[in-house]
GUBA-924329 format. One line per field, with one value per residue (C-alpha): residue number from 0; x, y, z; chain. Coordinates in nm, 2 decimals. Each point is the difference from the previous one (the first is absolute). Layout:
# residues N
resi [NUM,...]
px [X,...]
py [Y,...]
pz [Z,...]
chain [A,...]
This chain:
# residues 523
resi [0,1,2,3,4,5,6,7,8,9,10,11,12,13,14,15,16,17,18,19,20,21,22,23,24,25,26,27,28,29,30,31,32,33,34,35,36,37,38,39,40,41,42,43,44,45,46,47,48,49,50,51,52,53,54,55,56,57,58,59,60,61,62,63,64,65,66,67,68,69,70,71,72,73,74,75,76,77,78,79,80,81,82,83,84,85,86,87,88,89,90,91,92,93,94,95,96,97,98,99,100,101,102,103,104,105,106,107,108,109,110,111,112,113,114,115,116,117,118,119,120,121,122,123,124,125,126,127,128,129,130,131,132,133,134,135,136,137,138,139,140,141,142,143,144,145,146,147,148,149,150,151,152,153,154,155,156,157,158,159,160,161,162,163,164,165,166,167,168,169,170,171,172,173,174,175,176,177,178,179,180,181,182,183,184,185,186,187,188,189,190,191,192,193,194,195,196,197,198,199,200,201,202,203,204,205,206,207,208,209,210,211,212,213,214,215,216,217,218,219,220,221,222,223,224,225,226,227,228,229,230,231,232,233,234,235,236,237,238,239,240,241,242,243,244,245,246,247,248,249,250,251,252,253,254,255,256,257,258,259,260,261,262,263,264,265,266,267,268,269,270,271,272,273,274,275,276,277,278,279,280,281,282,283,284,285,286,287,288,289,290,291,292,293,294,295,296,297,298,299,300,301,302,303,304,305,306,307,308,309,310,311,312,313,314,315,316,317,318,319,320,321,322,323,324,325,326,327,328,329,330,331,332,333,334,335,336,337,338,339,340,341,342,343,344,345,346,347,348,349,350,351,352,353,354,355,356,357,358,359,360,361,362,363,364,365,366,367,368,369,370,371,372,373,374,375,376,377,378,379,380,381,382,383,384,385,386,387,388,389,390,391,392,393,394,395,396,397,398,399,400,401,402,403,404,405,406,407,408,409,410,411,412,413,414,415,416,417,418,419,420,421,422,423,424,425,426,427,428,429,430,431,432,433,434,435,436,437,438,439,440,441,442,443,444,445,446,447,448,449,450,451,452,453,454,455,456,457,458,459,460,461,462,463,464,465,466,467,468,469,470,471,472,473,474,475,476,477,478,479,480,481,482,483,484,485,486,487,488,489,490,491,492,493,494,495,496,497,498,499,500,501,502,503,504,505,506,507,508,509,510,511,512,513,514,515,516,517,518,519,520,521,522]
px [-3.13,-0.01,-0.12,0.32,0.23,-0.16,0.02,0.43,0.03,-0.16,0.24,0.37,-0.07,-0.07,0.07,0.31,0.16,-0.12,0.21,0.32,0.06,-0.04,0.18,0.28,0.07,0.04,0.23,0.24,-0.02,0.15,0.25,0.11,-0.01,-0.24,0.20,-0.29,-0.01,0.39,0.15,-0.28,0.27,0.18,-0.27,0.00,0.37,-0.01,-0.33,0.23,0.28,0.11,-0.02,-0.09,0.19,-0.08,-0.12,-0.18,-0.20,0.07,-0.14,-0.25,-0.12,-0.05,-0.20,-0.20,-0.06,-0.09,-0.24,-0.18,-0.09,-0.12,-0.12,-0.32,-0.41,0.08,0.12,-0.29,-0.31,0.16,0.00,-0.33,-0.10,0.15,-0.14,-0.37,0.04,0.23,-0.10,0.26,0.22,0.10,0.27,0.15,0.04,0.14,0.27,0.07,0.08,0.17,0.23,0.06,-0.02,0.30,0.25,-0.22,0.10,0.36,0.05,-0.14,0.17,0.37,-0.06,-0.11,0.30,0.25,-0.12,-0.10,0.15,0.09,-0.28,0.19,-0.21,0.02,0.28,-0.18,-0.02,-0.30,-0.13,-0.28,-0.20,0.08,0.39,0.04,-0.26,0.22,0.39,0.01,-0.02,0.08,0.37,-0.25,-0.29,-0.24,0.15,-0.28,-0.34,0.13,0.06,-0.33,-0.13,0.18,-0.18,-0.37,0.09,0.07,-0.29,-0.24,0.15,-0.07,-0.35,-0.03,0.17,-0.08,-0.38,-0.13,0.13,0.02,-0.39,-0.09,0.28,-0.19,-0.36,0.07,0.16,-0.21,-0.29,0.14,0.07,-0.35,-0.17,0.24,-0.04,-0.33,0.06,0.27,-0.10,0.13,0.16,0.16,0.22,0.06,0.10,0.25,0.16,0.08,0.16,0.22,0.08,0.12,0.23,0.13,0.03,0.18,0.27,0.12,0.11,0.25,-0.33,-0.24,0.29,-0.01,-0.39,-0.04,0.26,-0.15,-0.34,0.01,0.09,-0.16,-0.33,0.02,0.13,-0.28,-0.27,0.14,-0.02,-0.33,-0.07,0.17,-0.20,-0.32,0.12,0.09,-0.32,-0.13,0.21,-0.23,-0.08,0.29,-0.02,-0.30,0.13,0.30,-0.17,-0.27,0.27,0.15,-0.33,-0.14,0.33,0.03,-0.42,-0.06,-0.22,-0.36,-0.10,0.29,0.14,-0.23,0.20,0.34,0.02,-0.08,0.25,0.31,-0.10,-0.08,0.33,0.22,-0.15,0.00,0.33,0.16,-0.13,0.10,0.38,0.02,0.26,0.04,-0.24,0.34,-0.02,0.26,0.31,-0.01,0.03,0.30,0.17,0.02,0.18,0.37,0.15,0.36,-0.25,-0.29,-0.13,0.01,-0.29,-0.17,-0.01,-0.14,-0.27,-0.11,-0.04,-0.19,-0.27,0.00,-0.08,-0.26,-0.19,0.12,-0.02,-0.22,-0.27,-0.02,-0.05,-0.33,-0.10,0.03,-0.17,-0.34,0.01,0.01,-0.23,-0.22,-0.05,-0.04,-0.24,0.10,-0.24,0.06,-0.19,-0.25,-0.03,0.07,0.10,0.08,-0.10,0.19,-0.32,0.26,0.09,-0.26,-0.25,0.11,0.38,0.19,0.30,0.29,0.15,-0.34,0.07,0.30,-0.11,-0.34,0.27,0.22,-0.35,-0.02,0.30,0.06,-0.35,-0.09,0.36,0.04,-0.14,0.23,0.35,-0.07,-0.10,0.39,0.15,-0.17,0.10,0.35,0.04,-0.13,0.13,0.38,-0.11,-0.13,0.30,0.18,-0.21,0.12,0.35,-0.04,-0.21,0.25,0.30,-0.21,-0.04,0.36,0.10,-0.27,0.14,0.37,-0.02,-0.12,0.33,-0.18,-0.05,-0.24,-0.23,0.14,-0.11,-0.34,-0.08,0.09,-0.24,-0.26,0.06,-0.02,-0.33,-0.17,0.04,-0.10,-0.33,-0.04,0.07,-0.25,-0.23,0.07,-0.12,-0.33,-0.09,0.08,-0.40,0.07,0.29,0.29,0.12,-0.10,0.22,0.27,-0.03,0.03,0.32,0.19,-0.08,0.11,0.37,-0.02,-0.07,0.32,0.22,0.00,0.00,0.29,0.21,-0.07,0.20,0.26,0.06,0.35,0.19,-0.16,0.08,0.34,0.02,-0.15,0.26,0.27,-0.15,-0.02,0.34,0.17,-0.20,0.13,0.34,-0.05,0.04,-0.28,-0.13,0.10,-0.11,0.19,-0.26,0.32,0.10,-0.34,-0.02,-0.27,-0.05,-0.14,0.02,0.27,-0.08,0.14,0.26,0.12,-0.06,0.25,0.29,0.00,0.03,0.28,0.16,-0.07,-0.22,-0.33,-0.04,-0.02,-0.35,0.11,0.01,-0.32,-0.13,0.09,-0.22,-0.39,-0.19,0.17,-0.09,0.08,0.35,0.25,0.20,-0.20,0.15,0.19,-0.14,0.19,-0.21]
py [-2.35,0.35,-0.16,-0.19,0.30,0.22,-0.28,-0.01,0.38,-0.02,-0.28,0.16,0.36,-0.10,0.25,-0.20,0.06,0.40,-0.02,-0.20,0.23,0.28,-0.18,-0.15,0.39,0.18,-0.31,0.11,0.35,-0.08,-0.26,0.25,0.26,0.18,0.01,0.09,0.36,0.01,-0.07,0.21,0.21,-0.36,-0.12,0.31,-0.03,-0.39,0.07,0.22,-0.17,-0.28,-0.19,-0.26,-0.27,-0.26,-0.23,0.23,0.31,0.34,0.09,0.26,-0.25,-0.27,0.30,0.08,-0.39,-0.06,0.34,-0.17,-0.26,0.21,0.26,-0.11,-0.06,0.00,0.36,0.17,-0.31,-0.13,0.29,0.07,-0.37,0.07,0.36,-0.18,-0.30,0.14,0.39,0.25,-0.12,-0.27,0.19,0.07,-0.38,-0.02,0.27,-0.20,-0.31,0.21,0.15,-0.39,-0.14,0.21,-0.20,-0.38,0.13,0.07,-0.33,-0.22,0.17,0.06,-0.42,-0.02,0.14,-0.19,-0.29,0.04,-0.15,-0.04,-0.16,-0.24,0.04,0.37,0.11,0.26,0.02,-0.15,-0.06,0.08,-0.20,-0.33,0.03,0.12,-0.25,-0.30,0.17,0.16,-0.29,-0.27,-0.09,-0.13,-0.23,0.29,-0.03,-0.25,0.14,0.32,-0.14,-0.15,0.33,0.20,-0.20,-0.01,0.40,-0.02,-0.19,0.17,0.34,-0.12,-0.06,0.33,0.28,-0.25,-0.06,0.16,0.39,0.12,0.00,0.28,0.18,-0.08,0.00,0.41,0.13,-0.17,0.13,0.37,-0.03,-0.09,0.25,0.31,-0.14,-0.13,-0.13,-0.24,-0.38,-0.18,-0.28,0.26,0.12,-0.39,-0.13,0.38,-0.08,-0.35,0.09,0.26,-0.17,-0.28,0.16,0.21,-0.35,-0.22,0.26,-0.08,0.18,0.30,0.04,0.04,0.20,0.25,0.05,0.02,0.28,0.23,-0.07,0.03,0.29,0.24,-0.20,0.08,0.33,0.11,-0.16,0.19,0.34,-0.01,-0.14,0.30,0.22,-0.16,0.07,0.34,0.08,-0.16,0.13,0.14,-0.37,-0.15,0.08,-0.16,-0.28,-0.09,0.05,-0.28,-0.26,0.02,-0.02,-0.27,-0.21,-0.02,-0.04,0.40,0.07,0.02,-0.15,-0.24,-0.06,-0.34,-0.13,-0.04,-0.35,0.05,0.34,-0.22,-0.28,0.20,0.18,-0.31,-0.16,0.25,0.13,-0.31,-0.07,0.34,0.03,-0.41,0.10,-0.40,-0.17,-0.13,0.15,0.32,-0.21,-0.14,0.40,-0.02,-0.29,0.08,0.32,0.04,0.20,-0.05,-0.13,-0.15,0.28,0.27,-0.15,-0.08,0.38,0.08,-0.25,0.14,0.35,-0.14,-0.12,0.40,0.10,-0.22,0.11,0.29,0.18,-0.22,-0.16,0.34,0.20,-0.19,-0.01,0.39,0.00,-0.19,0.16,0.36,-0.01,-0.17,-0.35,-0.27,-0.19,-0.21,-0.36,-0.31,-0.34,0.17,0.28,0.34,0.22,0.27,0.13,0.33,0.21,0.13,-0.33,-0.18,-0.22,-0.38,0.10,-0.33,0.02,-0.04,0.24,0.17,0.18,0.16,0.08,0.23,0.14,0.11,0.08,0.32,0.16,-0.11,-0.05,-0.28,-0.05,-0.27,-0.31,0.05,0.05,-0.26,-0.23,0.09,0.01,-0.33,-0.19,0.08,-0.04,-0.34,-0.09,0.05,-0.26,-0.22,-0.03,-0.02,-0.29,-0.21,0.12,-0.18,-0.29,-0.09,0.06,-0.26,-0.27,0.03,-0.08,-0.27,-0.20,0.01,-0.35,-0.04,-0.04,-0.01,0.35,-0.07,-0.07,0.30,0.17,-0.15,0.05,0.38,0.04,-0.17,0.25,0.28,-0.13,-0.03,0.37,0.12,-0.18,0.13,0.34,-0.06,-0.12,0.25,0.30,-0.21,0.09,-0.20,0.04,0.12,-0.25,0.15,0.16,-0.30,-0.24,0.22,0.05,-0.37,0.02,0.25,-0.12,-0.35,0.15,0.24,-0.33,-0.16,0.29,0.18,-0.36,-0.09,0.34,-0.05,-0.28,0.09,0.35,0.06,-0.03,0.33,0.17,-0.12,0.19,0.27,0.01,0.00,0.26,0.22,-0.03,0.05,0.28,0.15,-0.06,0.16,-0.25,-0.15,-0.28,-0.32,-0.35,-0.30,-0.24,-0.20,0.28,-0.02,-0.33,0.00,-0.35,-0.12,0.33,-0.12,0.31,0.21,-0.20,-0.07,0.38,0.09,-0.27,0.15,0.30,-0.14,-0.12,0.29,-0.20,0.18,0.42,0.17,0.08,0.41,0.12,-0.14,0.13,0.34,0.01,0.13,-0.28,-0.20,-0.11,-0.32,0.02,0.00,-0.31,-0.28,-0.21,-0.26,-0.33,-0.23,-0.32]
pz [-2.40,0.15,0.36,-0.03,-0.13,0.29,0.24,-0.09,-0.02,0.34,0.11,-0.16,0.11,0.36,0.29,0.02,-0.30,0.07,0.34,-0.16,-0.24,0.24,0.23,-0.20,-0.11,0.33,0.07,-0.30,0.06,0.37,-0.09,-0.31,0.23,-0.20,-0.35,-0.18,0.16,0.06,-0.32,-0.24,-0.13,-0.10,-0.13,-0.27,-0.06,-0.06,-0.28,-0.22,0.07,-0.24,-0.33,-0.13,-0.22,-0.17,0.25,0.22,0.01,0.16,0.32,-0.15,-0.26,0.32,0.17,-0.29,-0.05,0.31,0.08,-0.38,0.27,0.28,-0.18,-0.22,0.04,0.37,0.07,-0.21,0.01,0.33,0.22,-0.07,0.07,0.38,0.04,-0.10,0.20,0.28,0.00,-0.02,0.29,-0.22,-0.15,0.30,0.07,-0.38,0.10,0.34,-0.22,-0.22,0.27,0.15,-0.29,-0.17,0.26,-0.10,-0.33,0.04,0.16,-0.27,-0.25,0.16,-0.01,-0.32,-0.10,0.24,-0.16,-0.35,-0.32,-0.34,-0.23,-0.19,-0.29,-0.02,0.19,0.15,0.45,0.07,0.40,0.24,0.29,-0.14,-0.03,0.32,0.20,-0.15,0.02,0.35,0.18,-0.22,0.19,0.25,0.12,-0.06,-0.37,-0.12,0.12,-0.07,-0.38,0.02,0.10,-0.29,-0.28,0.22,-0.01,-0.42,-0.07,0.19,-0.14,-0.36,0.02,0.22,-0.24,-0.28,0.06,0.31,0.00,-0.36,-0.02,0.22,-0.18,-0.35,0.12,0.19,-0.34,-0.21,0.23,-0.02,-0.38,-0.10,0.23,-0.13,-0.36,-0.08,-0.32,0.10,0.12,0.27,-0.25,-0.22,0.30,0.07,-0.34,0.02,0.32,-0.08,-0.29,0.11,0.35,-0.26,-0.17,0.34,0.17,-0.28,0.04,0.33,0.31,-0.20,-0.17,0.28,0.18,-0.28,0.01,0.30,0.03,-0.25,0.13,0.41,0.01,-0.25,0.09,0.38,0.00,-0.25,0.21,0.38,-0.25,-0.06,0.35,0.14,-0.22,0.12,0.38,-0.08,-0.08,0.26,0.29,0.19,0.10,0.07,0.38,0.01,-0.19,0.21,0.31,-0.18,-0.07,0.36,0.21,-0.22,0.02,0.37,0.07,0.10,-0.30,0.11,-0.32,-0.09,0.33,0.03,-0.31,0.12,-0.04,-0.36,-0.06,0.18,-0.25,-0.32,0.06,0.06,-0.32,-0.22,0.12,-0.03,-0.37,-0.08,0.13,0.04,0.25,0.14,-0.31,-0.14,-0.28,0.05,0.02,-0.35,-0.15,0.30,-0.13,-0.32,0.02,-0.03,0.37,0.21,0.30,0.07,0.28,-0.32,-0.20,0.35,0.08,-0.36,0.04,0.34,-0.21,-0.25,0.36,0.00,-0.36,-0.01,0.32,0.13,-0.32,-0.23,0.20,0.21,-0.31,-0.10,0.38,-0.02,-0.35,0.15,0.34,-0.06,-0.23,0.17,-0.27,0.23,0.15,0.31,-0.01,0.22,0.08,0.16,-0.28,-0.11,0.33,-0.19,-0.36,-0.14,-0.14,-0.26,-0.14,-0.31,0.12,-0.10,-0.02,0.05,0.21,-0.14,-0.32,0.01,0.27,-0.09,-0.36,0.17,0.24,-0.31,-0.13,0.22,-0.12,-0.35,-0.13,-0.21,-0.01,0.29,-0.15,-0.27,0.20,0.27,-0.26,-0.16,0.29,0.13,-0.36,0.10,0.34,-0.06,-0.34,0.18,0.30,-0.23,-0.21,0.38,0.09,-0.31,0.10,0.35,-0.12,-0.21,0.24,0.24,-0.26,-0.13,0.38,0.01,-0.29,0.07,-0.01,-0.34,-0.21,-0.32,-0.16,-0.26,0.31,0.19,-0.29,-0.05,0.35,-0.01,-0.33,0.18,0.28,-0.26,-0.19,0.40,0.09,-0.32,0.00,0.39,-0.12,-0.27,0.20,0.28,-0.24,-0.06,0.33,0.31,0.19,0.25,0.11,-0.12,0.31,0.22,-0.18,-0.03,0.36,0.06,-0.21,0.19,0.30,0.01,-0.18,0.28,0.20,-0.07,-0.05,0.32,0.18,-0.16,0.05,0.36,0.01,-0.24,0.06,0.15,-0.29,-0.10,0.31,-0.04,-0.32,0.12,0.27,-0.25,-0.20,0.27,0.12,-0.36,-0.06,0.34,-0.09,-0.38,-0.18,-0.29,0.08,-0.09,0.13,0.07,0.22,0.10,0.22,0.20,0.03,-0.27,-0.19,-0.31,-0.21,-0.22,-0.28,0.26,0.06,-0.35,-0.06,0.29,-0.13,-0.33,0.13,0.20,-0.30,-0.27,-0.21,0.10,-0.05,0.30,0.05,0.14,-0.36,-0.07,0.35,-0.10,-0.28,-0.04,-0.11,-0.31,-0.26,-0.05,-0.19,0.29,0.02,0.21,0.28,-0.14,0.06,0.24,-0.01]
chain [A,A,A,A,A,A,A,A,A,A,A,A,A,A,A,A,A,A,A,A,A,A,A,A,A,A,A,A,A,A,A,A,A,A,A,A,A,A,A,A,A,A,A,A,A,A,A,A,A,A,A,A,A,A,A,A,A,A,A,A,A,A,A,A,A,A,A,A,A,A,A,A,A,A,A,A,A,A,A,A,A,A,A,A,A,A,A,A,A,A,A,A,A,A,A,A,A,A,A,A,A,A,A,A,A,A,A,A,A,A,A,A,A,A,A,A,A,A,A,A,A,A,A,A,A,A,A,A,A,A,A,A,A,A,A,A,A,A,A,A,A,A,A,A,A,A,A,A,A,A,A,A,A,A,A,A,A,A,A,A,A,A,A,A,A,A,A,A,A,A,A,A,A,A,A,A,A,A,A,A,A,A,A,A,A,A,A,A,A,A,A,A,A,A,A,A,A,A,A,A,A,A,A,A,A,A,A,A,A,A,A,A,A,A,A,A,A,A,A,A,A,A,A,A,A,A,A,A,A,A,A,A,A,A,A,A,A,A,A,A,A,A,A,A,A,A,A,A,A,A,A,A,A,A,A,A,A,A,A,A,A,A,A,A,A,A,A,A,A,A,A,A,A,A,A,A,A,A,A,A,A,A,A,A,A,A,A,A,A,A,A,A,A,A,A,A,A,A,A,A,A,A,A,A,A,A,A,A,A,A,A,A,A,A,A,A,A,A,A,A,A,A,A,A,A,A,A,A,A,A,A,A,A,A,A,A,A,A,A,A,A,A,A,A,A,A,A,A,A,A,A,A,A,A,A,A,A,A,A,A,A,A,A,A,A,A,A,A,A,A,A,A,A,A,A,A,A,A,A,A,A,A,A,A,A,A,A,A,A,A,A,A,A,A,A,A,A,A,A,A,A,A,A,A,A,A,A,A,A,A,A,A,A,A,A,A,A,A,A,A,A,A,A,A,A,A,A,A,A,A,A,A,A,A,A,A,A,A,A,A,A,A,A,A,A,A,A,A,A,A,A,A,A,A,A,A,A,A,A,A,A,A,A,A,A,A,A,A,A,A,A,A,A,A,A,A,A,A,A,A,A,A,A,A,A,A,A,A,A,A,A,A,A,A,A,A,A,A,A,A,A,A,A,A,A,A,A,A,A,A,A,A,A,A,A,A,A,A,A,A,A,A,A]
């Protein structure tokens, strides 16, 4: 079994799939005309900007949703991974796909929006990689294989964020809890994190939204505080340390300048899983948020690519590199062993609790360990969010909702026992399979925005134009020749007709909180 699981990592995370998403980013940030370094200050305005109602979120609570996704095992466990497998100019290759990836990211989710929809069982906006595969194109022959697409898309995203990724969430905390708190067992944290993932999950996207947007951001601004600290004190080496990054990531280090291959690679990866700017998995926070036009939650989204690795990621990279905690080891071995860091330390968490180690003694086991449990507790509970979006699209054409039902509870019992099992310890695998599951959604996802992409320029277009003129936002795809989105267009006829609110009032707000009037429902 692992011959096989190394054999498909080896196979999914090909240089090809390195150079598309590299590729496929630079080609957005031309054809957007670099919007992810232009429109910054819009991006700020748009995240505390607007409510919520009672069909969809506020942008801040889709930010906060979505950085519970990107922000988990993979910026704490995950950078170190790249820095020991890729050496240190690894994170510059995760802030390259960061900077390209921020436009990938505002495409995909400026789409998700255009074409998301009403879940008729919940009334609440639901959308992402699989609404907008099958509805961009569906007026024409491309409508069928695109369709057929969409639900190849679904499924495989179900047994990815349902089976494959939550373990190396699970196995990293449970890891870090057990080593910061000896007397704990593995299976005690399993049996606590299915139950109270339960009862988050059984209550449903207003639910998740709410979570997640108490526990984002006081978790991350904590962890960059004490990160800062731990620089501080080590300022002295941050020359050193920059200079480090930048040799090793463009082959000039003496030492690490023979690894390239692996730094590009380890970067990309772990970049990718971190930020998922093009996994797909972005657009369904997007879709579910309540905004005048489609480019506004795209902008957030793109911000969200920044928190995560500009600020997150590069916080632990900082943490293990100026203090020295890392150990650099390839196929062909250790190249370069840190005297200062414990014999035997695993990459991974461990290396970030002995570099908190230096400042706050004894003390760094204990905060990563915290900070780990809720970085990944808030993806996990993400995850289910997605899953679930995925299967809802994937049964559409089950009209019996007893079975709709059943199928969602057997959804629900499957990631609970993966979490469980997750905390039991993966051997080894965890990051491996979860590999394998990001990769083939990235697979997919930044294949298929290729070929669907202009609708999202088109909005972007229009966005920029109204903005110029003064005006806020608002998005009618008729007038840009923009087919298939018909929330959009029922939302513009009722505002034709009076019969829907206009959205600037709820625009003008700071966040929501859920009681402002909801768009009324033209079905």
């Amino acid at each position: 079994m692992d011959a096989f699981i190394e054999w498909a990592d080896t196979v999914v995370w090909s240089p090809a799939l390195v150079w598309l998403c590299l590729g496929a980013g630079l080609l957005f940030t031309i054809r957007a005309k670099l919007v992810q370094f232009s429109q910054i200050p819009n991006m700020i305005r748009n995240l505390v900007q607007g409510g919520s109602s009672r069909d969809g979120i506020s942008p801040f609570q889709a930010l906060t949703m979505s950085l519970s996704g990107r922000v988990g095992a993979g910026n704490i466990a995950g950078v170190a991974v790249a820095i020991a497998s890729g050496g240190p100019g690894a994170v510059m290759w995760m802030w390259i796909v960061a900077l390209l990836g921020a436009a990938t990211s505002f495409v995909e989710s400026t789409l998700g929006q255009i074409y998301k929809e009403r879940d008729p069982r919940t009334g609440e906006y639901r959308g992402g990689p699989a609404f907008y595969f099958e509805r961009v194109y569906r007026h024409t022959w491309a409508g069928v294989p695109l369709k057929i697409y969409a639900w190849i898309f679904a499924v495989v995203s179900v047994i990815a964020l349902g089976i494959f990724l939550p373990g190396i969430q699970t196995d990293t905390m449970s890891g870090a809890l057990t080593s910061a708190f000896p007397a704990l067992d593995r299976w005690m944290i399993g049996v606590f994190l299915a139950i109270v993932l339960g009862i988050i999950i059984i209550g449903g996207v207003k639910r998740i939204a709410h979570f997640t947007a108490t526990v984002v951001p006081i978790m991350a601004i904590g962890y960059i505080i004490v990160a800062l600290i731990v620089l501080l004190a080590n300022a002295s080496e941050i020359p050193s340390m920059l200079r480090l990054i930048f040799d090793s990531a463009f082959g000039a280090h003496a030492v690490f300048g023979g690894i390239l291959g692996y730094a590009v690679d380890q970067g990309v990866r772990r970049g990718i899983y971190s930020n998922e700017a093009g996994q797909g998995t972005g657009p369904h926070a997007a879709a579910a948020t309540e905004v005048s036009h489609p480019a506004k939650q795209g902008l957030v989204q793109a911000f969200a690519v920044y928190i995560d690795t500009l600020i997150v990621c590069s916080a632990t990279a900082f943490l293990i590199l100026s203090t020295g905690m890392f150990q650099v080891e390839t196929d062909d071995g250790v190249i370069d062993h840190a005297t200062n860091l414990p014999e035997g330390a695993e990459a991974g968490a461990p290396y970030t609790q002995h570099a908190l180690d230096t400042v706050f003694a004894g003390a760094g086991s204990i905060f990563v360990a915290i900070a780990l449990t809720f970085f990944a507790f808030s993806t996990l509970v993400y995850y289910y969010y997605m899953a679930e979006t995925n299967l809802t699209y994937a049964m559409r054409k089950v009209k019996s909702t007893s079975v709709q039902r059943a199928l969602l509870a057997v959804l629900q019992v499957v990631i609970l026992i993966v979490v469980f099992y997750g905390a039991m310890g993966a051997e080894g695998r965890a990051w491996s399979i979860g590999d394998i599951g990001v990769g083939i959604m990235a697979w997919l996802n930044i294949v298929g925005i290729l070929l669907i992409q202009q609708p999202a320029f088109k909005a972007l277009k229009d966005y920029r134009a109204q903005m110029k003129a003064g005006k806020d936002p608002q998005f009618d795809p008729r007038t840009l020749g923009v087919r298939n989105a018909e929330f959009w267009e029922e939302r513009a006829d009722a505002i034709a007709n009076g019969t829907h609110p206009e959205s600037g009032p709820q625009d003008s707000g700071s966040g929501g909180d859920g009681d402002q009037p909801a768009p009324v429902p033209v079905r």
